[in-house]
N, C-alpha and C positions, 0 to 999 in steps of 0.2 A: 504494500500500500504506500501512498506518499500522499502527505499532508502540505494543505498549504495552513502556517496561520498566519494570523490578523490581532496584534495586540488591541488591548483599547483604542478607539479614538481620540483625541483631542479633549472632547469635552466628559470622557470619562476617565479621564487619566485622572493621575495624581496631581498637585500644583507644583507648581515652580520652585518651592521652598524645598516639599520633598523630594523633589528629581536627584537629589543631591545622595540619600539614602536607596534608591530605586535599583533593582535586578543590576548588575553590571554586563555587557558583552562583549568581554574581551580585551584584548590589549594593541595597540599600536595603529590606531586608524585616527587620519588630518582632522581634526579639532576645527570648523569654518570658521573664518570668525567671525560669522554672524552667530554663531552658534552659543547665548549666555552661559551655558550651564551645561556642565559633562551628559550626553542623552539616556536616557532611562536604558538601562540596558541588561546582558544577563551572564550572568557567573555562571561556567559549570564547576559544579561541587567533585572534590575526588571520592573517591568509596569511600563510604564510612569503615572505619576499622572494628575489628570485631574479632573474637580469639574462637570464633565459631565459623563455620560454614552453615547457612539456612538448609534446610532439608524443603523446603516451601520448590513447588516447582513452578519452574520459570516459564513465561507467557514463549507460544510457541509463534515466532512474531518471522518475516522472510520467507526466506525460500528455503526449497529442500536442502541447499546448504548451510546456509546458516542453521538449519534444525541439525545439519549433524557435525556443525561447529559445539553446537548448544548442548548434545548428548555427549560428542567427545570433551567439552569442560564436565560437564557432570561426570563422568565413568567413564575417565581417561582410561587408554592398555599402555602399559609400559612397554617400552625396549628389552629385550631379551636377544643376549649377545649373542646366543647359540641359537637362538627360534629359527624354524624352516617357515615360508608362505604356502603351504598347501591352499589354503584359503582364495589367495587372490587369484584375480579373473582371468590370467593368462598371461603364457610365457612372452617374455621379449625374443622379439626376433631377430636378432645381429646381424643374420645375411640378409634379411629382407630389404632392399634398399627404398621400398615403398616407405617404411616406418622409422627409416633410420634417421637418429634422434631425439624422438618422441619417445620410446621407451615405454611403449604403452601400460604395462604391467610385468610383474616377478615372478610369476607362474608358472610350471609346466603344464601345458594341454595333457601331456601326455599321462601324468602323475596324475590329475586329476580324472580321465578317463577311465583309467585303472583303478582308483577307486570308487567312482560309481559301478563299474561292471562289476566288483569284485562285491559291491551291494554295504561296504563300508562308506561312513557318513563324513563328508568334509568335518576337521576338528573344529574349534570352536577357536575365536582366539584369546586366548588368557589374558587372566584380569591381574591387576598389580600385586603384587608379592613381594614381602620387605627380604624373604630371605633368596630370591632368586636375584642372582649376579647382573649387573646392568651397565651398559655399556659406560666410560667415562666419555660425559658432554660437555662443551664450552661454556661457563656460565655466564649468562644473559640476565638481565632483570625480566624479574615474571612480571607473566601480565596479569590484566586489573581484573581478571573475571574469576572473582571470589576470593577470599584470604589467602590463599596456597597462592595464590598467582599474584596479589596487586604488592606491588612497589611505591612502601610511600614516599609521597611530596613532601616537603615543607606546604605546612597549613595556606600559605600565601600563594600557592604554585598555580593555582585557578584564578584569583585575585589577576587586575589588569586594571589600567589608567590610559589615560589620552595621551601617548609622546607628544612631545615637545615637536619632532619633528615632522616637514611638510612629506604627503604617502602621496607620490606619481600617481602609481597605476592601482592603487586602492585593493592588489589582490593579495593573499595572504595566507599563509600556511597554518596549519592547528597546532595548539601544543602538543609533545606526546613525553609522556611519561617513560624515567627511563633511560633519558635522554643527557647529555653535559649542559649543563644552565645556558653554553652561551649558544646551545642550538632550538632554545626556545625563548631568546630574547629577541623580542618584533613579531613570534607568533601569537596567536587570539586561539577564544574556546566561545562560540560563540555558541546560541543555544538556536537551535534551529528548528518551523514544523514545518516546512515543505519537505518529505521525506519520504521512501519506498518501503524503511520500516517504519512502525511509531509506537512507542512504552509513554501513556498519557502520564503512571503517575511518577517514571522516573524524569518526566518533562517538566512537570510540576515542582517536583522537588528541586528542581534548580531556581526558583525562583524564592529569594528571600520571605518568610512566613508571611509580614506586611502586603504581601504581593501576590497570593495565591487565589484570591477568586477573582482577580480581574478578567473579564470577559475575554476566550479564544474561540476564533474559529479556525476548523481544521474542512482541507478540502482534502477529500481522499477519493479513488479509486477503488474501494473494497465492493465485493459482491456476497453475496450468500452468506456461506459461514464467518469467510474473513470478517467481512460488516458486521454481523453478528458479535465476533470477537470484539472488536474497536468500540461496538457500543457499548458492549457487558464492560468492557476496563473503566469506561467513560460513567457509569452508573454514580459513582460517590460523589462525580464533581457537577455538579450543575454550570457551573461559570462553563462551559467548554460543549457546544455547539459543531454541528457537521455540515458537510454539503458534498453531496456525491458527483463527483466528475463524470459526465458521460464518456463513455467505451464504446463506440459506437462499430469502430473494426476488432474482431476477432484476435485473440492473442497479444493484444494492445495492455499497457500499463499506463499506471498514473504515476511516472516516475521523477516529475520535477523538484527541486529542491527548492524552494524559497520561502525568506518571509517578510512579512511587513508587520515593520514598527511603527506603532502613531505612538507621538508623544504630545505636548501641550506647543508646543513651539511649530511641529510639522511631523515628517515621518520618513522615515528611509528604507529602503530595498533591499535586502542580501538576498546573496545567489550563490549556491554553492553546492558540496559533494556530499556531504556525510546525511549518514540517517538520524532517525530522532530516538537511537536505543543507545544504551552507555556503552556498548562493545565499537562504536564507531568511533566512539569522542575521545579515548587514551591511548594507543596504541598502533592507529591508524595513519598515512600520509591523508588526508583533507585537504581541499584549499575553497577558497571564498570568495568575494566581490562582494563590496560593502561599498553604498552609494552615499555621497554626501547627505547632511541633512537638509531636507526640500522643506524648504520654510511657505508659508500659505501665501497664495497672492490677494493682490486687493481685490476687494468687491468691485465689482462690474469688468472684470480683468477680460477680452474677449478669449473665445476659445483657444487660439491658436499660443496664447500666451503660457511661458514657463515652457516649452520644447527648448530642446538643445539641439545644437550641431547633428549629433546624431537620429534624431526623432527618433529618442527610447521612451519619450513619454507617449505616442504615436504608438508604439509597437508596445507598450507594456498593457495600455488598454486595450488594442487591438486582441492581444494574448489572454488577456482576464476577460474579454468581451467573447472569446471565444467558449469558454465552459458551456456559456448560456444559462448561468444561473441565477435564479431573481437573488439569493443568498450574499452574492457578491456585488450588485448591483450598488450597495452604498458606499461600498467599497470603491468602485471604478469614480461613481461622481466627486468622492472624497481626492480622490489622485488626479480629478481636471481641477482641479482648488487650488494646486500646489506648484511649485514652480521648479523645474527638472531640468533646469536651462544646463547645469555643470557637471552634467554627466559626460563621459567621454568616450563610453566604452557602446556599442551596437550590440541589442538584444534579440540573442538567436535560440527562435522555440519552434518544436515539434508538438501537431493536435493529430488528434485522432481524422482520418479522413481521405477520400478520394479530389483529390484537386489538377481543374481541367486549366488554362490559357494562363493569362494571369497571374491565376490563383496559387498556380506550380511554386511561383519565387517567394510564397509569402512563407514558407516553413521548411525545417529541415534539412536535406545538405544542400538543396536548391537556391534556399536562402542566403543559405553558406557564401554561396557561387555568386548568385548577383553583388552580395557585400563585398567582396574582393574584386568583383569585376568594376563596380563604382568608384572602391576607396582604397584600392592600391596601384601601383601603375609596373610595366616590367623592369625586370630587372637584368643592365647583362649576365650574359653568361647563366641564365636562371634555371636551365636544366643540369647543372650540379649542384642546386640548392636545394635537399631534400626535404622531403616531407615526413613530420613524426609523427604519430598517433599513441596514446597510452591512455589505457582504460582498464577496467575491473574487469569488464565478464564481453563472450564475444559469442554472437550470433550467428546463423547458421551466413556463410558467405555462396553457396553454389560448388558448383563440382572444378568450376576452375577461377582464375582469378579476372575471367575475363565478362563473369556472371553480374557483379555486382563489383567489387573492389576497385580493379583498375578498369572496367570499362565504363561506370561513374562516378563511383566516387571519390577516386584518385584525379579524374576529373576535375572535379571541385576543389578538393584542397592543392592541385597546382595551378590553378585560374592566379593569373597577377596581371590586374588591370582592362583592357581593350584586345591585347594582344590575340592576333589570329591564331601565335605559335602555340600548340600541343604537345610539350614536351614531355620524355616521360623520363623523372627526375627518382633518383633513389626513395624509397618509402622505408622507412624503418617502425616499427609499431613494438612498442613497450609490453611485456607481458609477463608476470612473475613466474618464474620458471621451482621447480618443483623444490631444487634445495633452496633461491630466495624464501620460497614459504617455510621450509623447515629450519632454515636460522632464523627467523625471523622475532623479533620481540616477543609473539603470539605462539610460538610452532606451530605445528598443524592449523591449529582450530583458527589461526587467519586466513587462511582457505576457505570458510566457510561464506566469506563474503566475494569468493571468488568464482562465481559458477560456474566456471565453464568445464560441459559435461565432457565425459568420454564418445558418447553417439554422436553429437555435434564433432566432433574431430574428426575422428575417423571418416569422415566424410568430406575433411577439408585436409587432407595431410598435405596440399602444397604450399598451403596458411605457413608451415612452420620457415620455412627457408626467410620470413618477414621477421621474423622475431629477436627481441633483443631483451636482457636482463632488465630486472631492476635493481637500478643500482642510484643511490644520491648520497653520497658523503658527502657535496655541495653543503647540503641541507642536514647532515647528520643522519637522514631520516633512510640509510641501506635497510634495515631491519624494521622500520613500518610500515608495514604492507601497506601498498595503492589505494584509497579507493576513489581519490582523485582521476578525474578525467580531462586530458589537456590533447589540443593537437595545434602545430607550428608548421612552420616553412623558415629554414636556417641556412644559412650561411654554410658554404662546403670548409669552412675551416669551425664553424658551429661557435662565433662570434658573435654574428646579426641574426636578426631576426625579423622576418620579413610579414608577422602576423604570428598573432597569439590567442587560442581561445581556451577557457576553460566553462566545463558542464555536466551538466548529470548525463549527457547522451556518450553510453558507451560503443564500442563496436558492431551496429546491427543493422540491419535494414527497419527492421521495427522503431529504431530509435531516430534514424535520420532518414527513409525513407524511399520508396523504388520506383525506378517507372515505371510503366508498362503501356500497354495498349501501343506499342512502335513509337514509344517517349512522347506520346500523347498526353497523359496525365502519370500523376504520382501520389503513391499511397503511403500513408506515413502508420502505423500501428498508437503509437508510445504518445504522452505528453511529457517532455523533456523543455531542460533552458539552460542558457549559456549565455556568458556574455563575450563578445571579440571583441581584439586590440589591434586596431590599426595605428601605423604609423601618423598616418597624417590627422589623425585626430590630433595628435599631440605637438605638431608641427617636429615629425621625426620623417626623415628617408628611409629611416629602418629600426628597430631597437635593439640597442648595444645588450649583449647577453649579461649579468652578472654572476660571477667569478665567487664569489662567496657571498650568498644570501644571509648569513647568521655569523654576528648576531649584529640586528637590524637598526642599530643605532643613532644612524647620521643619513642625510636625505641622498638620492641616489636618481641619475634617469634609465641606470643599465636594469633590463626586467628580470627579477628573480624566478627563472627557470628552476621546477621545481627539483631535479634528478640529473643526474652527470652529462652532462655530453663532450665527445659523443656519445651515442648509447653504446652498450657493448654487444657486441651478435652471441647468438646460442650457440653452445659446442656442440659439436656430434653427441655429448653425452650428455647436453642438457635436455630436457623437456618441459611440456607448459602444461601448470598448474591443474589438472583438471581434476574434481571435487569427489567425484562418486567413482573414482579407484582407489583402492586401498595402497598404502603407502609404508614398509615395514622393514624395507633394510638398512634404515639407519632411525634413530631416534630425532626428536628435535631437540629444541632448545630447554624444555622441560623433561625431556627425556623420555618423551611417550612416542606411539605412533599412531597411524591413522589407518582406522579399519570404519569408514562409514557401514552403516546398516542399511 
């Protein structure tokens, strides 16, 4: 599911006096100065500590991975230095050059055939054992999901203030736990409900006591049971109201991130990656886009007043006018009020829907496509300037790359300007490869936010020859898993950067959208948002990449790239991340392995 909310308005806010004690959100975003009073904002809290683990069982909230993130933190298997895999789904095949790689599984076919004929039952795989021998692991800080795992902060480590200094490009990474201080100095913990998952009362709990029945609305995508679920959580809190997005295509989600702030002064926009459950907010790479504060305009102001350069305030109603729900309707009139003129970033969203002339460039990678063909111009030599894609979870692409990948969508992300020329420029696409997820802060169970299946693969094995680690010492953050989604066009020495986008749309046709009918019209599944960074909004030729993002102290115009570049390619012996194979010849970081159910 994914939530949007909506704090109070204006005139149900707090007053001016108290903004000063109000939720905090975060750390290191430009202060306007029209802006009296630091804006009402929101803390997230670390785990409460506790010398117990709850036995209470936890809301089954995502997807099939995350539920077997959720069952392996619960009833972790340990590593066992001498254990065999009888269990898993099949052997690797070394001569096979089809799968060479990918390493699909540890299995023998053969060993297992042999035990079914022989009428004996695959083993089971063993549960943790103090007196069985365990391999020795790297120690890592554990992570935050329950007392075994969370690493404390200092009480202040959620705590965040207004810098001093002026923020360019307004986009920003999360803090993560675990981490050396100066790699979370300039990041924010912002509290977010536009979201694919959502835990109402660990949402609540972030907000300072004084502050807990202030009116939210939450826009979600749930059906049947899930909706069912999100209202039974919702039952104790009255202040917190819903409004169902329509799904109007099949297999479509409500996957957008965002929310809006009303304060007494005006209100601001975030956009950004993470979900609205505590397993996204400590341990994870996130990043955000946080809008100035849009202060109200005068009465009788005509319509057209308060657009900026970019007409995000054009596109952001156009995007909320889309749901079509009377629910949000005062919501939309509220944001013609206001004045958006100092945005500088171009708002890129996916609706559910078949769109015919026109109507093609108003969403998804098409949109993509006409903003770079508007608001960048070529560049020489621009077929060595590659394109990068990094994303959480990847959708079925076609039987070759000429289905959907490079025959449009690579398209799109190398469009620069008017140019006739069609070049076709290196692609590199970011994707956690199976030991990133097992060193990683999380071990295993940071997988769980990483869907991508074994049947989706196996259906695209020529996907992998694209692939590169994760990796960001830049950022500190090698060992936070993604769930950040960003894509570029860089400089062949990976200096500039020729366009920047970050958003909830990950790798899919569902998410960014297909054509069909002989590219007559295009179908989009997903509701997703992002914001792009062009150069010329900012009176830039290109933006200079920065070189060390952390820790974020003094003003900068080079853009903090969130992960190393260049990226680095997959080894013959790496492969990509995928959720529902089992994983058991080495341990992780906590020393366990991964055997989903």
């Amino acid at each position: 599911m994914t939530t949007m909310g909506l704090l109070p308005p204006p005139d149900q806010h707090t007053s001016s006096e108290s903004n000063h004690n109000s939720p905090k959100i975060g750390s290191n975003f430009h202060q306007p100065k029209h802006d009296p009073d630091p804006p009402p904002s929101i803390e997230v809290k670390p785990e409460p500590k506790s010398d117990t683990v709850t036995a209470a069982t936890p809301l089954s909230i995502g997807s099939e991975a995350r539920h077997a993130a959720q069952a392996s933190q619960l009833k972790p298997v340990k590593y066992e230095s001498n254990q065999s895999s009888p269990f898993l789904a099949g052997k690797r095949k070394k001569d096979d050059d089809s799968i060479s790689g990918w390493a699909l599984s540890d299995s023998d076919d053969d060993d297992k055939d042999k035990g079914q004929s022989s009428g004996q039952k695959d083993p089971q795989p063993k549960r943790s054992n103090p007196k069985l021998k365990k391999a020795k692991v790297e120690e890592r800080p554990p992570s935050p999901h329950g007392r075994t795992y969370y690493i404390d902060e200092p009480d202040d480590f959620f705590e965040t203030s207004v810098p001093p200094v002026n923020d360019t490009y307004r986009f920003y990474l999360n803090k993560v736990t675990g981490l050396e201080k100066r790699y979370n100095t300039g990041a924010l913990n912002p509290l977010s409900f536009f979201n694919y998952c959502f835990d109402i009362a660990w949402m609540l709990q972030q907000y300072p006591p004084e502050f807990r029945d202030k009116p939210v609305l939450i826009v979600h995508g749930d059906k049947r049971e899930a909706k069912a679920r999100l209202l039974q959580q919702a039952q104790p809190y009255s202040q917190v109201r819903f409004c169902q997005a329509k799904l109007d295509i099949a297999f479509g989600t409500h996957h957008t991130k965002m929310m809006l702030l009303w304060y007494e002064e005006g209100f601001r926009v975030v956009i950004l990656t993470s979900n609205m459950i505590r397993a996204d907010w400590y341990q994870k790479t996130q990043g955000l886009w946080m809008s100035p504060l849009y202060l109200r305009l005068p009465k009788g102001s005509p319509e057209t007043a308060g657009e900026s350069p970019t007409l995000f305030k054009r596109d952001l109603l156009e995007y909320l006018g889309a749901y079509r729900a009377p629910e949000i309707a005062d919501w939309i009139q509220r944001i013609r009020e206001h004045d958006l003129s100092e945005t500088r970033v171009y708002l890129i969203g996916s609706t559910p829907g078949r769109y015919l002339g026109s109507d093609m460039e108003r969403w998804g990678h098409l949109r993509l496509r006409k903003l770079l063909r508007d608001h960048t111009r070529p560049i020489p030599n621009e077929e060595k300037w590659p394109v990068i894609g990094q994303f959480s979870s990847i959708g079925s692409m076609g039987l070759d790359k000429t289905k959907w990948l490079a025959g449009e969508f690579q398209r799109t992300l190398t469009t620069l300007g008017k140019s006739s020329l069609r070049p076709d420029p290196p692609m590199h696409l970011i994707y956690p490869s199976v030991d990133d997820v097992r060193t990683s802060l999380e071990g295993y169970p940071a997988g769980g936010s990483l869907p991508y299946s074994i049947q989706t693969a196996q259906k695209q094995i020529w996907l992998h020859s694209y692939f590169h680690r994760w990796q960001a010492e830049t950022t500190g953050r090698s060992h936070a898993m993604p769930h950040i989604k960003t894509y570029m066009r860089a400089s062949p020495d990976f200096t500039q950067l020729a366009w920047f986008l970050v958003t909830s749309a990950n790798l899919s046709k569902a998410a960014w959208g297909a054509l069909e009918k002989n590219n007559t019209q295009v179908m989009v599944r997903s509701y997703e948002l992002g914001v792009l960074y062009v150069p010329s909004a900012f009176s830039m030729s290109t933006f200079p990449v920065q070189m060390d993002v952390f820790p974020a102290t003094t003003p900068s115009t080079a853009f903090p790239v969130p992960f190393d570049l260049p990226p680095k390619c997959y080894s013959s012996k790496d492969q990509p991340w995928m959720w529902n194979i089992p994983y058991t010849q080495a341990p992780d970081t906590h020393g366990n392995i991964w055997v989903p159910s």
